[in-house]
N, C-alpha and C positions, 0 to 999 in steps of 0.2 A: 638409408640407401644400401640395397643388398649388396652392391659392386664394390663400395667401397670397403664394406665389413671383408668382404671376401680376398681382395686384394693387400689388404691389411693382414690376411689371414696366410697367405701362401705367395709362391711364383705366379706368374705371367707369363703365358705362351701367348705368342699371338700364330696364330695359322690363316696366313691369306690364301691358302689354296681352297681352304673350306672355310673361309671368311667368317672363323669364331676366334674366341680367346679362350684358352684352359687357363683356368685359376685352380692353386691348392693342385698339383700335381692330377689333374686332370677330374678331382671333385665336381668341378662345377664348369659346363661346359654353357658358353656365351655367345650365341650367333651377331653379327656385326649388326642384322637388322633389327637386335634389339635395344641398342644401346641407344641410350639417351646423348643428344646432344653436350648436355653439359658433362657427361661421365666421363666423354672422352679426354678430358684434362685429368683426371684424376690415371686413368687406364695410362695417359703420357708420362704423367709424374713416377707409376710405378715402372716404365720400360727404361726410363732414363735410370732410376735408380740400381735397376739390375745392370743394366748396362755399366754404368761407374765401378757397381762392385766386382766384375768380369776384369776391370782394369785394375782392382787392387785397394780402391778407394771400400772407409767405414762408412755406411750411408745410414742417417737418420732420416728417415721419411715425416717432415712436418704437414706438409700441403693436406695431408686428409684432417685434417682440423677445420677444413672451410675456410672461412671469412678469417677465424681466429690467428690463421698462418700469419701474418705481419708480411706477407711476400715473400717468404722462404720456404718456397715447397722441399727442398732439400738439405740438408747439410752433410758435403763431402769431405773426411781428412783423411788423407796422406804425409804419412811424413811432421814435418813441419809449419804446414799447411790445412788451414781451415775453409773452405769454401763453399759460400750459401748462394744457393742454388735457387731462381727463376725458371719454373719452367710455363714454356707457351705452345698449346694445341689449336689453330684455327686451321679452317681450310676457306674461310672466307673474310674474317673481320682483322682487318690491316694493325700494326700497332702504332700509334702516333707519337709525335714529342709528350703531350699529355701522358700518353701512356706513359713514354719511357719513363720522365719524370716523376710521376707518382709511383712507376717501379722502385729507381732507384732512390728514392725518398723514403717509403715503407722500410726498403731491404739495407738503409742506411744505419734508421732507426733500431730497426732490432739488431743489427750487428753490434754497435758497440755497446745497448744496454746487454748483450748475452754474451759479447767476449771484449771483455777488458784487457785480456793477458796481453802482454805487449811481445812473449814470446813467441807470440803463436805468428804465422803470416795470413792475414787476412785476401780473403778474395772474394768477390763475387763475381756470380756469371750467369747469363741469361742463355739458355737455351731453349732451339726450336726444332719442331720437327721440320720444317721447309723452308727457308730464306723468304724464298718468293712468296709463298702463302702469309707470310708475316710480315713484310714487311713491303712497303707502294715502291715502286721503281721510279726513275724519274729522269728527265734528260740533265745530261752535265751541261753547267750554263758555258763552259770552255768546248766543248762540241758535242752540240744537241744528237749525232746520230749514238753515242755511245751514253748508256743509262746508270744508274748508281742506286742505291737506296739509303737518302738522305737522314731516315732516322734511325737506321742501326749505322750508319755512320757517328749521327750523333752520340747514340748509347755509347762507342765505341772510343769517342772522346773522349768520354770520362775517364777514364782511367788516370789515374794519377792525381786528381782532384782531391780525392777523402786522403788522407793521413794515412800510411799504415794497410791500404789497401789499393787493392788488384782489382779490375774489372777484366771481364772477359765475356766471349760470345762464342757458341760453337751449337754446330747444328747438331742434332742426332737423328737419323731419319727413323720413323717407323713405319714400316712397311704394310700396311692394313688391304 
Protein backbone atom coordinates (compact mmCIF):
# COMPACT_ATOMS: atom_id res chain seq x y z
CA UNK A 1 0.00 0.00 0.00
CA UNK A 2 1.53 3.42 -1.28
CA UNK A 3 -0.39 5.47 1.56
CA UNK A 4 0.79 3.53 4.07
CA UNK A 5 4.70 3.48 3.01
CA UNK A 6 4.20 7.27 2.63
CA UNK A 7 2.63 8.07 5.85
CA UNK A 8 5.18 6.06 7.54
CA UNK A 9 7.48 8.23 5.76
CA UNK A 10 6.49 11.92 6.58
CA UNK A 11 3.53 14.36 8.33
CA UNK A 12 -0.06 14.39 7.42
CA UNK A 13 -1.88 17.58 6.31
CA UNK A 14 -5.21 17.05 5.64
CA UNK A 15 -6.85 20.10 3.58
CA UNK A 16 -10.55 19.94 3.28
CA UNK A 17 -10.87 22.99 1.51
CA UNK A 18 -9.18 21.22 -1.58
CA UNK A 19 -10.22 17.86 -0.18
CA UNK A 20 -6.54 16.17 -0.37
CA UNK A 21 -3.86 15.12 2.15
CA UNK A 22 -0.10 16.34 1.85
CA UNK A 23 1.97 13.51 2.96
CA UNK A 24 6.09 13.91 3.43
CA UNK A 25 5.81 17.93 3.61
CA UNK A 26 3.91 18.13 0.54
CA UNK A 27 5.75 15.17 -1.60
CA UNK A 28 2.95 13.55 -2.33
CA UNK A 29 -0.24 15.15 -2.69
CA UNK A 30 -3.65 12.68 -2.20
CA UNK A 31 -7.05 13.85 -3.44
CA UNK A 32 -9.89 12.44 -0.98
CA UNK A 33 -11.55 10.80 -4.01
CA UNK A 34 -8.79 8.42 -4.14
CA UNK A 35 -8.46 6.95 -1.18
CA UNK A 36 -9.54 3.68 -0.53
CA UNK A 37 -11.89 2.83 2.01
CA UNK A 38 -9.96 0.82 4.24
CA UNK A 39 -6.98 3.57 4.21
CA UNK A 40 -8.81 5.67 5.96
CA UNK A 41 -7.93 3.99 9.26
CA UNK A 42 -4.71 4.03 8.81
CA UNK A 43 -4.75 8.14 7.43
CA UNK A 44 -6.85 8.28 11.20
CA UNK A 45 -4.21 6.27 13.09
CA UNK A 46 -1.57 8.75 11.64
CA UNK A 47 -3.84 12.30 12.53
CA UNK A 48 -4.35 11.11 16.06
CA UNK A 49 -0.69 10.38 16.38
CA UNK A 50 0.32 13.88 15.43
CA UNK A 51 -2.22 15.27 17.24
CA UNK A 52 -0.92 13.48 20.78
CA UNK A 53 2.49 14.67 19.73
CA UNK A 54 1.28 18.43 19.42
CA UNK A 55 0.18 17.79 23.20
CA UNK A 56 3.65 16.42 24.29
CA UNK A 57 2.94 12.83 24.24
CA UNK A 58 6.21 10.15 22.56
CA UNK A 59 4.06 8.30 20.00
CA UNK A 60 5.09 4.86 18.55
CA UNK A 61 2.87 4.36 15.53
CA UNK A 62 2.12 0.25 15.70
CA UNK A 63 -1.29 0.08 13.69
CA UNK A 64 0.56 0.17 10.19
CA UNK A 65 1.71 -3.38 10.95
CA UNK A 66 -2.04 -4.46 9.79
CA UNK A 67 -3.53 -7.59 11.40
CA UNK A 68 -0.11 -8.03 13.16
CA UNK A 69 -1.01 -4.71 15.52
CA UNK A 70 -2.60 -7.08 18.60
CA UNK A 71 -5.21 -3.75 18.66
CA UNK A 72 -2.57 -1.16 19.53
CA UNK A 73 -2.60 1.12 16.78
CA UNK A 74 -0.65 3.62 19.12
CA UNK A 75 1.46 3.86 21.98
CA UNK A 76 1.50 7.21 23.80
CA UNK A 77 4.00 8.07 27.02
CA UNK A 78 3.97 11.03 29.04
CA UNK A 79 5.52 11.32 31.97
CA UNK A 80 4.83 8.29 34.12
CA UNK A 81 2.28 7.06 31.93
CA UNK A 82 2.11 4.54 29.11
CA UNK A 83 -0.84 4.49 26.95
CA UNK A 84 -2.04 2.13 24.16
CA UNK A 85 -4.03 3.48 21.96
CA UNK A 86 -7.28 2.06 19.87
CA UNK A 87 -7.96 3.99 17.26
CA UNK A 88 -11.48 3.77 15.25
CA UNK A 89 -12.35 5.49 11.65
CA UNK A 90 -16.11 4.61 10.47
CA UNK A 91 -18.45 6.79 8.90
CA UNK A 92 -20.96 3.98 8.81
CA UNK A 93 -20.26 0.61 10.62
CA UNK A 94 -21.47 1.04 14.44
CA UNK A 95 -19.12 -0.72 17.05
CA UNK A 96 -20.85 -3.29 19.20
CA UNK A 97 -20.32 -5.10 22.61
CA UNK A 98 -18.48 -7.90 20.49
CA UNK A 99 -16.44 -5.30 19.11
CA UNK A 100 -15.80 -3.61 22.41
CA UNK A 101 -14.82 -6.95 23.85
CA UNK A 102 -12.65 -8.33 21.41
CA UNK A 103 -11.13 -4.69 21.53
CA UNK A 104 -10.24 -4.68 24.92
CA UNK A 105 -9.37 -8.41 25.00
CA UNK A 106 -6.59 -8.14 22.03
CA UNK A 107 -5.38 -4.65 23.71
CA UNK A 108 -5.37 -6.61 27.30
CA UNK A 109 -3.25 -9.22 25.80
CA UNK A 110 -0.55 -7.16 24.50
CA UNK A 111 -0.40 -4.89 27.32
CA UNK A 112 0.96 -6.87 29.88
CA UNK A 113 2.98 -9.35 27.51
CA UNK A 114 4.86 -5.73 26.36
CA UNK A 115 4.90 -3.89 29.75
CA UNK A 116 5.44 -5.72 32.84
CA UNK A 117 6.99 -2.76 34.70
CA UNK A 118 4.95 -2.15 37.44
CA UNK A 119 6.50 1.42 37.52
CA UNK A 120 5.03 2.56 34.78
CA UNK A 121 0.92 3.55 34.86
CA UNK A 122 -0.73 1.69 32.38
CA UNK A 123 -3.63 3.03 30.28
CA UNK A 124 -5.57 2.28 27.51
CA UNK A 125 -7.85 4.25 25.39
CA UNK A 126 -9.98 4.09 22.56
CA UNK A 127 -10.49 6.71 20.25
CA UNK A 128 -12.73 8.01 17.60
CA UNK A 129 -13.16 10.45 15.09
CA UNK A 130 -17.15 10.80 15.81
CA UNK A 131 -19.20 9.54 18.86
CA UNK A 132 -22.17 9.34 16.74
CA UNK A 133 -20.67 7.62 13.64
CA UNK A 134 -19.28 5.01 16.23
CA UNK A 135 -21.29 4.19 18.16
CA UNK A 136 -25.66 3.25 17.98
CA UNK A 137 -27.73 5.71 20.27
CA UNK A 138 -30.39 4.34 21.97
CA UNK A 139 -33.44 5.26 24.25
CA UNK A 140 -32.80 5.33 28.21
CA UNK A 141 -35.05 2.66 29.55
CA UNK A 142 -35.63 5.57 32.61
CA UNK A 143 -36.99 8.10 29.93
CA UNK A 144 -37.27 6.90 26.47
CA UNK A 145 -37.23 10.77 25.00
CA UNK A 146 -33.50 11.29 26.14
CA UNK A 147 -30.90 8.62 24.17
CA UNK A 148 -27.38 7.30 25.54
CA UNK A 149 -24.97 5.08 23.59
CA UNK A 150 -24.99 1.87 25.36
CA UNK A 151 -21.71 0.29 24.22
CA UNK A 152 -19.21 3.16 24.74
CA UNK A 153 -21.01 3.23 27.88
CA UNK A 154 -20.03 -0.17 28.38
CA UNK A 155 -16.28 0.16 27.05
CA UNK A 156 -16.43 2.97 29.58
CA UNK A 157 -17.07 0.61 32.36
CA UNK A 158 -14.26 -1.05 32.26
CA UNK A 159 -12.07 0.79 33.69
CA UNK A 160 -10.86 -0.23 36.73
CA UNK A 161 -11.42 -3.98 35.96
CA UNK A 162 -7.65 -4.95 34.75
CA UNK A 163 -5.04 -4.49 37.70
CA UNK A 164 -2.75 -1.60 37.06
CA UNK A 165 -4.82 -0.04 34.55
CA UNK A 166 -6.76 2.89 33.06
CA UNK A 167 -9.24 2.91 30.45
CA UNK A 168 -10.27 5.85 28.68
CA UNK A 169 -12.32 7.14 25.55
CA UNK A 170 -11.81 10.56 23.89
CA UNK A 171 -12.84 11.67 20.52
CA UNK A 172 -10.48 13.39 18.13
CA UNK A 173 -12.26 14.88 15.23
CA UNK A 174 -10.76 14.90 11.88
CA UNK A 175 -11.99 17.25 9.70
CA UNK A 176 -11.90 15.73 5.97
Amino acid sequence: MLIIECLKAGDLKINPTLKQLEIAEGQLIYPFDKIKPNEWGYIYEKFVGQTLESEGFKITYNGFNGYTDGGIDLIAEKGNTVTFIQCKYSQTKKLSKSHINNILFKASRKLFEAYKDKEKQLAFALIVHCTKNNFRRAPLKEDPNKREYPWLNYFKSQNGKYENLRVGFREIAMHT
